[in-house]
DRENSE-219855 format. One record per residue (C-alpha): residue number from 0; x, y, z. Coordinates in steps of 0.1 Angstrom, whole numbers, padded with zeros to 4 digits. Layout:
BEGIN
[NUM [X Y Z]]
...
# end
This chain:
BEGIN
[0 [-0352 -2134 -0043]]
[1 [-0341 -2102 -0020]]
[2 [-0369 -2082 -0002]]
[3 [-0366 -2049 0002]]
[4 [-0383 -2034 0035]]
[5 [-0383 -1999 0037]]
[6 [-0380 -1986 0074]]
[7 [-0408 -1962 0088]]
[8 [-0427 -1985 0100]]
[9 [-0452 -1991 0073]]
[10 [-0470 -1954 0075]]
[11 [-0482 -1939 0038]]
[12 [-0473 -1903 0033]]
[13 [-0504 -1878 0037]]
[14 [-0513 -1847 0025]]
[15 [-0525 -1822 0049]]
[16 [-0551 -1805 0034]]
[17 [-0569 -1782 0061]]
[18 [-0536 -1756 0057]]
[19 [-0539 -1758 0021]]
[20 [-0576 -1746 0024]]
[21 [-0565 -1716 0047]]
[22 [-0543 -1704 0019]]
[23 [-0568 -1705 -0005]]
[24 [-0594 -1687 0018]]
[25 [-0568 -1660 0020]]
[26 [-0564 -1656 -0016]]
[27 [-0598 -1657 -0021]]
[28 [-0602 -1631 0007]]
[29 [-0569 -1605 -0001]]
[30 [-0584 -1606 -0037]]
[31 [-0619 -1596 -0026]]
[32 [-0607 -1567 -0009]]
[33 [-0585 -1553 -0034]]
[34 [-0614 -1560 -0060]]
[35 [-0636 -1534 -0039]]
[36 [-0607 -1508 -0031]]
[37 [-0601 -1505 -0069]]
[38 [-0638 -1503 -0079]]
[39 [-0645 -1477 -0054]]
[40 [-0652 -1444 -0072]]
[41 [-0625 -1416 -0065]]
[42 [-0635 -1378 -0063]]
[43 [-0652 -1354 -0043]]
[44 [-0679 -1373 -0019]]
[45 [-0713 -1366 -0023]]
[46 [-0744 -1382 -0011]]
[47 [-0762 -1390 -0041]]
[48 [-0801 -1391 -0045]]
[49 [-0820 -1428 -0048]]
[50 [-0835 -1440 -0082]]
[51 [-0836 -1470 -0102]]
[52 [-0819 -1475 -0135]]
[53 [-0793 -1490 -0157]]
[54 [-0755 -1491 -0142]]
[55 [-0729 -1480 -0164]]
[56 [-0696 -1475 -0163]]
[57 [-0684 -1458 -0191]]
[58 [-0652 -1440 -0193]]
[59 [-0661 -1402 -0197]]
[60 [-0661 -1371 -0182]]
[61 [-0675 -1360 -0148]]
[62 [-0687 -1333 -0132]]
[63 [-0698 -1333 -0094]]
[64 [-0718 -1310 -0080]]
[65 [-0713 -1314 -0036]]
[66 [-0729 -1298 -0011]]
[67 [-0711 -1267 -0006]]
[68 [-0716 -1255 -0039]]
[69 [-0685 -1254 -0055]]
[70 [-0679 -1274 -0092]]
[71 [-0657 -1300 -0098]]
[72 [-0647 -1312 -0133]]
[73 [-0629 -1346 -0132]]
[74 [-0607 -1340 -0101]]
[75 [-0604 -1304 -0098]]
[76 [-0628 -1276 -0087]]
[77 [-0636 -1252 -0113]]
[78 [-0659 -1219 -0118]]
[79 [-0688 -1219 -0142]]
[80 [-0664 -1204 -0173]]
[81 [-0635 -1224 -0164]]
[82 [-0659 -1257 -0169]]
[83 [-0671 -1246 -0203]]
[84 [-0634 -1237 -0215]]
[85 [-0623 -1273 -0204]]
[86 [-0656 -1289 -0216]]
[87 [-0652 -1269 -0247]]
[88 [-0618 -1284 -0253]]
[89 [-0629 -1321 -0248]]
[90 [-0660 -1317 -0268]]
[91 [-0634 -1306 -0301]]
[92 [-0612 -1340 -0291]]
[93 [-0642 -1362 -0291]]
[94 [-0679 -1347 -0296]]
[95 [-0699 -1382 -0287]]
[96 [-0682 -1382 -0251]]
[97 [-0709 -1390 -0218]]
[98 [-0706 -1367 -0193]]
[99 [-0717 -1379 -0161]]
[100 [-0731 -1352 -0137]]
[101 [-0726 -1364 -0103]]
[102 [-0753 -1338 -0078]]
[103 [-0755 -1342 -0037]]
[104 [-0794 -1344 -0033]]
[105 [-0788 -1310 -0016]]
[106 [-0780 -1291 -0049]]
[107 [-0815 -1278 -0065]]
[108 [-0825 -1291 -0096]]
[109 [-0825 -1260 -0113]]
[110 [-0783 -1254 -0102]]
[111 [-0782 -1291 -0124]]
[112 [-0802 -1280 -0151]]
[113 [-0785 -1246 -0153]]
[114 [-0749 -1271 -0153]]
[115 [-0762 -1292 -0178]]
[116 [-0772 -1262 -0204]]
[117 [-0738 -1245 -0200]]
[118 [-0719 -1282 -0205]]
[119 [-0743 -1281 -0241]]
[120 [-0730 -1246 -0250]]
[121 [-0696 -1264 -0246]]
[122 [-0706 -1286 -0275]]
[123 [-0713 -1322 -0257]]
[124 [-0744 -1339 -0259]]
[125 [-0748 -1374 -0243]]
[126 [-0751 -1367 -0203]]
[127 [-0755 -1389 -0175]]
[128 [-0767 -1387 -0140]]
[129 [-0754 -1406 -0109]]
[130 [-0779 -1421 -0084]]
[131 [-0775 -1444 -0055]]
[132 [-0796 -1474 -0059]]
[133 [-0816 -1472 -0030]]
[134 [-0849 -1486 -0016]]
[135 [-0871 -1458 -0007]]
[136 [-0876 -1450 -0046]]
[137 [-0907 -1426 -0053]]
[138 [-0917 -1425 -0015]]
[139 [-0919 -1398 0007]]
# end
């Protein structure tokens, strides 16, 4: 009978498994990050006043409302007429379409509710208003 020895010196091959782990940390980690960066919300910034309710990501129009006054519809500024033309136009493509009204916590109500009525001249309906979830609801 022939023996075969195979030179080496008797050691059994290993897998190293603590690099194998760092990799998959990484992914885990680049993929994270790119999750957040993509789910960030694009558009004018405005700091947006605290409430409670139901999140909901729809995809519809959007008209914010910052600080300084101005009107922006989707990601352009606008004046009062130019909004209803252009909201005019998308209520005729698709009447049942949310618009999401997006206020800084600066802007008085009444400048949103004067918004609001001149988007339903336009002919759209179903509206929606953007809050930060925050934890000093209802107090003072």
């Amino acid at each position: 009978m022939i023996r075969l020895h195979r030179s080496g010196g008797g050691k059994k091959p290993s897998i190293q498994i603590s690099p194998m782990i760092d990799m998959v940390f990484l992914l885990l980690i680049f993929f994270i990050v790119c999750t957040m960066y993509m789910t960030q919300q694009k558009g004018v910034p405005v700091e947006l006043p605290e409430g409670r309710g139901s999140l909901q990501q729809k995809a519809g129009l959007e008209v914010t409302l910052p600080k300084d006054g101005t009107i922006w519809f989707q990601d352009h500024p606008v004046t009062v007429e130019a909004l209803v033309q252009e909201a005019a136009a998308e209520a005729v493509k698709d009447p049942g379409r949310t618009v999401t009204v997006r206020a800084d916590k600066e802007i008085s109500y009444g400048r949103v509710m004067g918004i609001l009525g001149e988007l339903k001249r336009a002919g759209l309906k179903d509206f929606s208003l953007s809050v930060s979830a925050g934890e000093n609801h209802g107090k003072i």
